[in-house]
Every structure is written in C-alpha cells, then in structure tokens.
C-alpha positions as CSV (number, residue, x, y, z in Angstrom):
1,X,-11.8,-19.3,-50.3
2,X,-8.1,-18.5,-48.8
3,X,-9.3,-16.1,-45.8
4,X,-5.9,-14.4,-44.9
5,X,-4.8,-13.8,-41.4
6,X,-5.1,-10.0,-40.8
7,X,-3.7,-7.9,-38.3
8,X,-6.1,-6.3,-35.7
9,X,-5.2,-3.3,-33.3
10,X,-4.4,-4.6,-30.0
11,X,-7.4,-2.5,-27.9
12,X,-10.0,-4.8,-30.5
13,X,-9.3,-8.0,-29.3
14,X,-12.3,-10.0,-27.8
15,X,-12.1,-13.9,-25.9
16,X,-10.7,-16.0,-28.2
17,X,-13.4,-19.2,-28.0
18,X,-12.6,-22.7,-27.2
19,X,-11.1,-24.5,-29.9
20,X,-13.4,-27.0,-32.4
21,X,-12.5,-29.9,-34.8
22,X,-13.5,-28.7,-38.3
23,X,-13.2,-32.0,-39.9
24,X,-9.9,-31.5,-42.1
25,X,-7.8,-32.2,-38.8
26,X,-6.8,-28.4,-38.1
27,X,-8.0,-27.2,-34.7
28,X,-10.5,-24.2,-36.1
29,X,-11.3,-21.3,-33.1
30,X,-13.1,-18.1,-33.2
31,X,-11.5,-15.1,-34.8
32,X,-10.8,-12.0,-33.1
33,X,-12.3,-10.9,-36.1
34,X,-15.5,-11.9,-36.1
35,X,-17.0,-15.1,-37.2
36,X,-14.7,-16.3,-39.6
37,X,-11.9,-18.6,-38.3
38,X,-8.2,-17.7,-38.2
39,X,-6.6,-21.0,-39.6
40,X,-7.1,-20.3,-43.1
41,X,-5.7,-23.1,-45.3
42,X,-3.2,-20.6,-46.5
43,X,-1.7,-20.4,-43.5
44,X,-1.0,-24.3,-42.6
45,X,-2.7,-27.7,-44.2
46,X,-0.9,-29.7,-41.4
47,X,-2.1,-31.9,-39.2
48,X,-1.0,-31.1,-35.0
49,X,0.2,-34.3,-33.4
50,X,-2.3,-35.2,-30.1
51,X,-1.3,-33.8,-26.8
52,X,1.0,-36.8,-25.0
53,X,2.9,-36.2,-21.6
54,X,6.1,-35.8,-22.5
55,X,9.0,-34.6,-19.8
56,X,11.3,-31.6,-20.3
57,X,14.1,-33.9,-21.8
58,X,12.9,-36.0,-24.5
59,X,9.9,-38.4,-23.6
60,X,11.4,-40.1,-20.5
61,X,8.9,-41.0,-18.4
62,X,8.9,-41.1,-14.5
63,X,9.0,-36.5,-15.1
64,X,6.6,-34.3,-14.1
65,X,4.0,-33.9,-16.9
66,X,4.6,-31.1,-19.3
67,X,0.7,-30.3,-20.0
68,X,-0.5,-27.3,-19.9
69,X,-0.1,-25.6,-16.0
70,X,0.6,-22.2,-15.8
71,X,-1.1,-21.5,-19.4
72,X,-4.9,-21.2,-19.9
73,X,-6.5,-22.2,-23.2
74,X,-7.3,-18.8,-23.4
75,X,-3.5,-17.7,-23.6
76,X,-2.0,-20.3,-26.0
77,X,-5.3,-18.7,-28.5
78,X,-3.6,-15.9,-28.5
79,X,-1.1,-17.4,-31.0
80,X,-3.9,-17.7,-33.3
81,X,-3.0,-19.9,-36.2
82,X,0.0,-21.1,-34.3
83,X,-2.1,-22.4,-31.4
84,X,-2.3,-26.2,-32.4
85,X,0.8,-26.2,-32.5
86,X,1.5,-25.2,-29.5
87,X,-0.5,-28.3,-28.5
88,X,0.9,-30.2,-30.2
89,X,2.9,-32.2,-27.5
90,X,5.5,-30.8,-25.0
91,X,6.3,-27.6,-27.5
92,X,8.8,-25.4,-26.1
93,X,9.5,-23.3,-29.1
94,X,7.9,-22.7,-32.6
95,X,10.0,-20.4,-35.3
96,X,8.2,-19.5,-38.1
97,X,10.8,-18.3,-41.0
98,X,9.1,-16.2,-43.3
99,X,7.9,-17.9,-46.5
100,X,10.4,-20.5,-45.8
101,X,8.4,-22.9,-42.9
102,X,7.6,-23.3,-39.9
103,X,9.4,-25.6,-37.0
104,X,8.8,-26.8,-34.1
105,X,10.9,-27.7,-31.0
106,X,9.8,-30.7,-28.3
107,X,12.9,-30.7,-26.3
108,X,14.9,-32.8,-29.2
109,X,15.8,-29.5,-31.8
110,X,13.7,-28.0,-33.8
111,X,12.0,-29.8,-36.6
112,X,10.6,-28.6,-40.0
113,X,6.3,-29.0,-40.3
114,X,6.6,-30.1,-44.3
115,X,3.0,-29.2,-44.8
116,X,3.1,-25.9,-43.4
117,X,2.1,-23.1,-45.9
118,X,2.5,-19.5,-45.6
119,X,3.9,-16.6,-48.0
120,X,5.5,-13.8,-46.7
121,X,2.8,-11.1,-46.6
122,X,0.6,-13.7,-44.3
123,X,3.7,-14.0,-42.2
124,X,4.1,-10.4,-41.7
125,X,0.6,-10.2,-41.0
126,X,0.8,-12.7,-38.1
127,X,3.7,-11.1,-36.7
128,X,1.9,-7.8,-36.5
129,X,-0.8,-9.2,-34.6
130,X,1.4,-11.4,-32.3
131,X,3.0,-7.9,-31.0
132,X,-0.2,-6.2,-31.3
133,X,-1.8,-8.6,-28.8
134,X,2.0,-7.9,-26.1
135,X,0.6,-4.1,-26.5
136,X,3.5,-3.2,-29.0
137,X,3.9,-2.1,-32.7
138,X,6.1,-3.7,-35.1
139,X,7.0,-1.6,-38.0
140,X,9.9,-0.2,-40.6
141,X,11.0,2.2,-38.2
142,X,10.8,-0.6,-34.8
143,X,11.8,-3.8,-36.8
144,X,12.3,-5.7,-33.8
145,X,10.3,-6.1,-30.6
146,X,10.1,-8.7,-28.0
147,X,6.7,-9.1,-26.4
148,X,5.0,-11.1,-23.5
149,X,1.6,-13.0,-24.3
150,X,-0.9,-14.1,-21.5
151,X,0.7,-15.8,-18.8
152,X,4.6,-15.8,-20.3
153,X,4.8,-17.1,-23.9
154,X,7.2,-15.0,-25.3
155,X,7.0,-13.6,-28.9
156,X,10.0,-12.0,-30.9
157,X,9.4,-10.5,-34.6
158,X,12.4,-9.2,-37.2
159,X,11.3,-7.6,-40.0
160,X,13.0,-7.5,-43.4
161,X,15.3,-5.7,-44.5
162,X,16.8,-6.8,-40.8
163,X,15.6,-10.1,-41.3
164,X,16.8,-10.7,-45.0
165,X,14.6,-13.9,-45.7
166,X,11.9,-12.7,-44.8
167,X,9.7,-12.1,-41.6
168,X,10.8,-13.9,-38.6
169,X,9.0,-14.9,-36.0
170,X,10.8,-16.9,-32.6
171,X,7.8,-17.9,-29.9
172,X,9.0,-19.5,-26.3
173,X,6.3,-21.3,-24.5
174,X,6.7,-21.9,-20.9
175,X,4.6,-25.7,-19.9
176,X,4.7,-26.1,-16.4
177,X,4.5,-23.4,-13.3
178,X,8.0,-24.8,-12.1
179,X,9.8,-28.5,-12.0
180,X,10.9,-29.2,-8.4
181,X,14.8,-30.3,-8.3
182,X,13.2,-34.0,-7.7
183,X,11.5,-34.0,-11.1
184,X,14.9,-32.7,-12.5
185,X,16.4,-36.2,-11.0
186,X,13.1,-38.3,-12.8
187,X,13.7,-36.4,-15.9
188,X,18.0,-36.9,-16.4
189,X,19.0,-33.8,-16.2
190,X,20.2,-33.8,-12.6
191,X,21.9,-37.1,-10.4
192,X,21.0,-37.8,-6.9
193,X,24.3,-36.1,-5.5
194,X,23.6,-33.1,-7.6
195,X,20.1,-32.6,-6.0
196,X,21.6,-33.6,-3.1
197,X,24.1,-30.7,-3.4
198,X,22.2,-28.0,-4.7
199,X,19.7,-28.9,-1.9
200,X,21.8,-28.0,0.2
201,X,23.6,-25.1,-1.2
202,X,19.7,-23.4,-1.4
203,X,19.4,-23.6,2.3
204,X,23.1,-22.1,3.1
205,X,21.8,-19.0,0.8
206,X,24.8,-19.5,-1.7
207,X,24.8,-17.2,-4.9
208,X,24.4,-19.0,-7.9
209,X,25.1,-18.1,-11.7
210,X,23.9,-20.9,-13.9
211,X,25.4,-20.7,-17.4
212,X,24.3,-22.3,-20.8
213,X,23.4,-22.0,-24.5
214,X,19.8,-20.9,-25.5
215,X,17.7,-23.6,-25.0
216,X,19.6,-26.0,-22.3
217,X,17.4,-25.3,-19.4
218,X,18.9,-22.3,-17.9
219,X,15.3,-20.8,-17.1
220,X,14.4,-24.6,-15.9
221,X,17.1,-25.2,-13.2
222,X,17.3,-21.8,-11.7
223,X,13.2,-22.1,-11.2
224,X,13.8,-25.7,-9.2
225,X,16.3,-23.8,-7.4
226,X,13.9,-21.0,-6.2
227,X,11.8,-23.5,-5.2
228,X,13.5,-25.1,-2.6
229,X,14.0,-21.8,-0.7
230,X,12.1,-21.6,2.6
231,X,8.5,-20.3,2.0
232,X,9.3,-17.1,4.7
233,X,11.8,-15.9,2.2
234,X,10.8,-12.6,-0.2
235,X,12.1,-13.9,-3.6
236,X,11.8,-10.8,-6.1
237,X,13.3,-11.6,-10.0
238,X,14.2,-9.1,-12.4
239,X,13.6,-10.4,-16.0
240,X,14.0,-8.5,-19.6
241,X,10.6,-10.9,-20.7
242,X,9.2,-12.7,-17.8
243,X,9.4,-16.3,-17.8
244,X,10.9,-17.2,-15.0
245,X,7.8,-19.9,-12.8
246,X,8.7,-20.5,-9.7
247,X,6.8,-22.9,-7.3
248,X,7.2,-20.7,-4.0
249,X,4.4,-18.9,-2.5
250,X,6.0,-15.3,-1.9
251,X,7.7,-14.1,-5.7
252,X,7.5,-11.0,-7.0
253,X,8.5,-10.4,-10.7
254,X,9.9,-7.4,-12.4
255,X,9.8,-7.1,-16.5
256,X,11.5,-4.6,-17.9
257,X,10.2,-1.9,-20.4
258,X,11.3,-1.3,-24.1
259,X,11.4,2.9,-25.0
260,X,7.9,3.6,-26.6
261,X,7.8,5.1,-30.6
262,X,9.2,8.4,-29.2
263,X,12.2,6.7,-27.9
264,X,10.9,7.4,-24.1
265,X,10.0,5.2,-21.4
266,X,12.4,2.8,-21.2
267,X,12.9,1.0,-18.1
268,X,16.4,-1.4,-18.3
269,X,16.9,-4.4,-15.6
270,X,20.3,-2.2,-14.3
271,X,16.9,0.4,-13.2
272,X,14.8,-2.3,-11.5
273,X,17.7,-3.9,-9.7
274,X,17.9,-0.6,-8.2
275,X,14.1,-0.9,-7.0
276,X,14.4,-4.3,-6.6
277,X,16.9,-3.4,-3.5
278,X,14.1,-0.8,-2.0
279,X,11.6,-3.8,-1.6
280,X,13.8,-6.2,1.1
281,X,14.5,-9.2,-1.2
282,X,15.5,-12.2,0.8
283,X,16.6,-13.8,-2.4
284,X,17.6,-11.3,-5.6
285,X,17.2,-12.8,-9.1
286,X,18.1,-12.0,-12.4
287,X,16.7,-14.0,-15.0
288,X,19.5,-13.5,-17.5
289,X,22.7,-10.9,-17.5
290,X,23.3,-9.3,-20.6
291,X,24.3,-6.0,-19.9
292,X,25.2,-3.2,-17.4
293,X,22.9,-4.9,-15.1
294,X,25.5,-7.1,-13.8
295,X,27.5,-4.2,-12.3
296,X,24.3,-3.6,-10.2
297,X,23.8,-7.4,-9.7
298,X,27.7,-8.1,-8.4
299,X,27.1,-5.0,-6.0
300,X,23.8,-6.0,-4.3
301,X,25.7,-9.6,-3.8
302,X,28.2,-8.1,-2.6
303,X,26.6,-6.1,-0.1
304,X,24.8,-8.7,2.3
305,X,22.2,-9.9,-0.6
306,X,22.7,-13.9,-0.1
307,X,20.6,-16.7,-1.5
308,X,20.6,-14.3,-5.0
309,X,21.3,-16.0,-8.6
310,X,21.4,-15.0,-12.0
311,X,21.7,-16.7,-15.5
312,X,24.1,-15.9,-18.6
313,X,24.6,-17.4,-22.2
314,X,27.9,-19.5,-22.4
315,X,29.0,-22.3,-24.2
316,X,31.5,-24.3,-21.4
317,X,32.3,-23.1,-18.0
318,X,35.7,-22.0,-19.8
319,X,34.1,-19.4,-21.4
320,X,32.2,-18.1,-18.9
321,X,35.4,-15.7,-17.1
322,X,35.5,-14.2,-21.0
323,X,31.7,-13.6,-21.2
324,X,31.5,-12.2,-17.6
325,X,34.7,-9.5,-18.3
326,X,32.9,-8.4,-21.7
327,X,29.4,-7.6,-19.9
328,X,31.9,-5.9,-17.3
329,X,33.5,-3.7,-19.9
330,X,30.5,-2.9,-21.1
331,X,29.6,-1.4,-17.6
332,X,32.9,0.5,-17.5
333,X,34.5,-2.2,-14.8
334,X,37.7,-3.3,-15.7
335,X,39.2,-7.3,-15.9
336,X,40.8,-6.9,-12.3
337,X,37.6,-5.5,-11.0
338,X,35.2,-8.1,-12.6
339,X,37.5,-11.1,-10.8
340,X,37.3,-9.9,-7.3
341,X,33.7,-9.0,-6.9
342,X,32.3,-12.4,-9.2
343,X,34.3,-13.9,-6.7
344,X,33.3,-12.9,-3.7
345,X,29.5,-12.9,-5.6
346,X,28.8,-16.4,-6.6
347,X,29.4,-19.1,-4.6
348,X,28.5,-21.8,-7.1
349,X,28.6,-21.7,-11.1
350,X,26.6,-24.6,-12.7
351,X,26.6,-24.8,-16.5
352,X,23.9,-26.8,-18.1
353,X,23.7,-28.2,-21.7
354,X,21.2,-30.1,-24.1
355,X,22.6,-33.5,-25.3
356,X,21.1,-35.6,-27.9
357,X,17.8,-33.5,-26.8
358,X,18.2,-34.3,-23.2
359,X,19.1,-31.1,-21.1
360,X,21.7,-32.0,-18.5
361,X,23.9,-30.1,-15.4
362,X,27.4,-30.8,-17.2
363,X,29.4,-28.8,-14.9
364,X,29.7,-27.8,-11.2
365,X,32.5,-24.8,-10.4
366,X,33.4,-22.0,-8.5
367,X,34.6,-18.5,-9.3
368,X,38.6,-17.9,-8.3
369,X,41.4,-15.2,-9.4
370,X,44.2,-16.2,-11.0
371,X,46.3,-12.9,-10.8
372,X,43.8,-10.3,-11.7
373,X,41.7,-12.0,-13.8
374,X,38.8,-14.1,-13.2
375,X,38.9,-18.1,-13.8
376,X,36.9,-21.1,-13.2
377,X,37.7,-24.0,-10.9
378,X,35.7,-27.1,-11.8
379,X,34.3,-29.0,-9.2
C-alpha cells in the first residue's frame, strides 16, 4: 500500500522517534502522523549510503569529522523522508526537483539518487510540511519561503507556476558547530601562511569581507575566523537564515523576519544592524550582504566597530568592486561613495572557491580607489 506523505499543521507536530531498520534498507521512523511511517515507497526505494567521516572538502582525511555536532537526531527527523539522506555521509545539501529527482551534495557537486521516486503532488506535499515545521505557510499567493529547522538546516520551497518544473525544494545542512582555522589547514582549503595570516589579522581586529560562489565555504571560513577572537569579545551576527556556528563562548545571533500573510511584520538585516549597534558588539557580523544592509554595515565599520566581517556572492575578487556598487545603488549610495567607505571598511578581502569538490581560499586582497571608484588590489 503506497502511504503518501501528507502535510500536517505545524502546532500538531509530536517527537519524531528514533529511527529503525525496516528490512528493505530505508531508515523507517515514526510519523508525525501517527503510527504509520513517513518513507512510503512512493517517496524513495533507495538505499542511503552508511555514515563515514568524511571532511568538508572531499574525503581527505587528517579534518575534523563531519558527523553530526551541532544537529540532534531529533532535528535531521524533521526532514522526514529526506532524513536518511541527510545521513547519508558528510551531506551538505539535498535538492529535490519536483517529479524530476532528487540530488545530493557531499562536498564534490551534487549528484542524482537514480532510485529516488516521487511525483509532483507528493513533492508538494513534502514541501508544505517542511515550511510548516519552520512555522510558515507555503501557498499560491506565498510561492516562496525560506525557513529554519531545528538547530539551522535551512529549507527553501518554490512553487509552480514560479517554479515551472515543478515543486522545488533546496535544503542546507550545517555538520559541525564550527571548524577551527587549523582544521581548515588538515582539510586543503587553507596553507600554513594563510592560517598564519588570518591568525593574525583576527587578533589586530581587521574587517574582513569574504567573497565566493554558493557553496565554496563562505559560511565555513568566516565561522573559523570568529573563532579565533579572544573569548572576552561580544561577537553578535546578523543573518537572513541562521547558519552561521561559531566555536566562541559569548555569540549572539540575530535572524531576520519574512512579512507574515498580511504583508506585516517584517524585520530586514538593515533593521537588526540597527539593534545590533544598541547591544555593544565587540565584533559585528553579517552573515551575507545582499541588500540595503550594507549601507548600515559600511557605517557601523566605519564608526569605531573593528574586528566586524561580512560575506557576499562573487565569482573572482574582480567582480567584487561591481557587486559591492550594485548593492550600494540599491541603498541610494553612489559609485564614489561606495569606494571610500569599503575602503576605509574592510581591511582584508578573501575570496574562496570550490575546485574539483575541494573548497579552497583562492585569493587574498584589499579594497583601494582608483579615481572614484572602488577596485581590488590582490595580495
């Protein structure tokens, strides 16, 4: 009997159980509703590959371990029919595209699960429940939301007609609480004279912006970072989702808030970095600029607010003046205004990228002005 996957209101969620071997290979846990598991054979025939220590990169070993740290059992059920998968070795992202498959990413780009089996409506389903469980509603009139699970996996749903092939569904899973800049060495992605540097830069409270594509450990170098700072600093981060895990005993993290169905309520990152300055930060994050929030951020740096950082989608450290003066524009700050406060800002620009599935810092730079307009001087 196919038992399909339905969608539950948030506020009827019970435990999820721990997770038992059914006999066909599938991981089969309790349902949130009721007695009947939610890994119905509609859903996925497919087999989860065993839990291994893999490293951030691609399976080098010497790393820290990616198992499960800063996520309980409890939190990866809430995936429900996706949760095996989330096991299913060092995951860091699963994308389920409608009726078309599921894939998986390890660290090495995503790959296609060929047994996976689900049609549209079961997809929807699961997508509904996903944001149900973040304490949101995904419908025709809110096609897309972007929801936090537990402690940080990150859920994004499209709808169709937005999402023309169907139901899309884009999960982030955070493994560790934090990789120190030491297990960034063991790992590849850094070299002894870049630890050695950024050591160092940490403890003279330089500003950092740390630049990337999605995906090339952004999130993973700025955490090392904050953990080197002295553990009598105040580090408060501002993040649209929180994901941001930082290994320092004193962190305090601000999510913002989507508008509720009446279009009210909204709380934007450019708002919390406001609040963010009432609360004495020793070091001021922003876990990723995309908007009018980096008028706000280039101000508080600019204004005694050392030892800050901040991250922002770019494809080469060339690109990153251009990117920067759009988001300025945006916030009604012109080219010539952009160059002279990033550069007095950021003392340090690092751009990371993912090559042949191993994340690596590419490029080291700093912010200068050639004219008015902002450029990049590679280190």
């Amino acid at each position: 009997m196919v038992i399909p996957f339905v969608a539950t209101p948030s506020w009827s969620v019970v435990p999820s159980q721990p997770t038992e071997p059914d006999g066909s290979g599938l991981s089969r846990q309790e349902s949130v509703l009721g007695e009947e598991p939610v890994l119905p054979q509609q859903l996925s025939r497919a087999t989860p590959a065993p839990l291994s220590r893999e490293n951030i990169s691609s399976g080098t070993s010497g790393a820290r371990s990616s198992t499960l740290t800063s996520l309980s059992r409890e939190d990866i059920n809430l995936l429900g029919p996706l949760a095996p998968f989330a096991l299913a070795g060092a995951v860091t992202d699963l994308f389920v595209n409608g009726a078309e498959g599921l894939w998986i990413d390890r660290g090495r780009g995503a790959e296609r699960v060929p047994a996976w089996s689900a049609d549209e409506g079961s997809v929807r389903a699961l997508a509904t429940q996903l944001i149900a469980r973040g304490g949101r509603h995904i419908d025709e009139a809110t096609p897309t939301v972007d929801v936090r699970l537990g402690g940080g996996i990150r859920v994004h749903a499209v709808l169709p007609p937005v999402s023309s092939r169907g139901t899309a569904v884009s999960i982030r899973v955070p493994r560790t609480d934090g990789f120190t800049l030491r297990a960034l060495v063991e790992s590849g992605m850094l070299s002894d004279d870049q630890r050695a540097f950024l050591t160092r830069s940490v403890r003279e409270r330089k500003n950092f912006l740390i630049t990337g594509a999605a995906g090339s450990g952004k999130t993973t170098l700025l955490a090392a970072l904050l953990g080197e700072a002295a553990i009598t600093e105040r580090i408060v981060i501002i993040e649209d989702v929180a994901e941001l895990r930082v290994m320092h005993p004193h962190v305090v993290s601000l999510e913002a808030r989507q508008p509720n169905l009446e279009g009210t309520g909204r709380v934007g990152l450019d708002a919390l970095l406001r609040e963010a300055l009432r609360m004495r930060p020793d070091r001021l994050v922003v876990g990723e600029c995309r908007g009018v929030e980096l008028r706000e951020l280039l101000s508080a740096l600019n204004t005694g607010h050392d030892g800050g950082a901040g991250t922002l989608h770019a494809n080469s450290l060339a690109d990153v003046p251009a990117r920067l003066e759009a988001l300025g524009s945006a916030a009604e700050m012109s080219a010539a205004a952009i160059a002279r406060q990033t550069v007095s800002a950021f003392h340090v620009v690092l751009h990371v990228e993912r090559r042949d599935g191993r994340r690596q810092l590419t490029q080291v730079g700093r912010f200068i002005e050639c004219g008015d307009r902002l450029a990049v001087e590679v280190q």
